[in-house]
N, C-alpha and C positions, 0 to 999 in steps of 0.2 A: 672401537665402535664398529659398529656392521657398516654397510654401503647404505644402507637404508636409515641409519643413523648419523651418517655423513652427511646426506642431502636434508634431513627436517635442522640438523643443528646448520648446516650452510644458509638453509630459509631461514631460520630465526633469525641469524644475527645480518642479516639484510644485504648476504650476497645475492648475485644475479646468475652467476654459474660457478663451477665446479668441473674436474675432471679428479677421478678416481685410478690409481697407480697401483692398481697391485703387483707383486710381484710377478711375472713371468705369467699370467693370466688376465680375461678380460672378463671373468665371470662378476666382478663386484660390479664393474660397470655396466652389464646387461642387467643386472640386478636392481641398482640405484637408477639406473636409467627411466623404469614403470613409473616408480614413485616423482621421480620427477619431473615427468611430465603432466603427472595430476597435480603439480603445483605450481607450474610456471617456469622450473627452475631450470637455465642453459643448461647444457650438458656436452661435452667433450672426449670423444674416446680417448684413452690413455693403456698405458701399461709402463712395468720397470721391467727390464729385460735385465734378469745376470748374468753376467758375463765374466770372463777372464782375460787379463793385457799382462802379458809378460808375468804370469805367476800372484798378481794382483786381482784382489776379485772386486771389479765395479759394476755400475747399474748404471744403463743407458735408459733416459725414457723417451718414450714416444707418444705422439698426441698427435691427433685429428685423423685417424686414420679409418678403415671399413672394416670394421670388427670381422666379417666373414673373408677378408682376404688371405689368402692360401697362403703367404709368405710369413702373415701375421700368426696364424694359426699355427706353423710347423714351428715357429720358432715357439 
């Protein structure tokens, strides 16, 4: 589904918020972000970072943070 198909199927089934995890970007969430706020819906920044531990590749996420932060960004 799109971000924008995230947040009307999150309204339907009568959640209150949402946070949106894409991979190693924050563009679904600035995306889903518009529509959600023409309809009420919370909204939470988020992201999944990939990463590598020991030759292992896992995904750290992250939530609540300022989308335009420099730290966020470069990662």
């Amino acid at each position: 589904l799109t971000p924008i198909e995230v947040v009307y199927l999150a309204h339907s089934i009568g959640l209150s918020g949402l946070s949106i995890t894409d991979h190693d970007t924050v563009k679904g969430y600035e995306t889903a972000l518009m529509e959600a706020q023409k309809i009420n819906l919370k909204m939470i920044s988020g992201v999944e970072f990939s990463s590598d531990h020991r030759g292992q590749s896992i995904n750290i996420l992250g939530y609540s943070f300022q989308l335009n932060h420099p730290e966020i960004l470069r990662l």
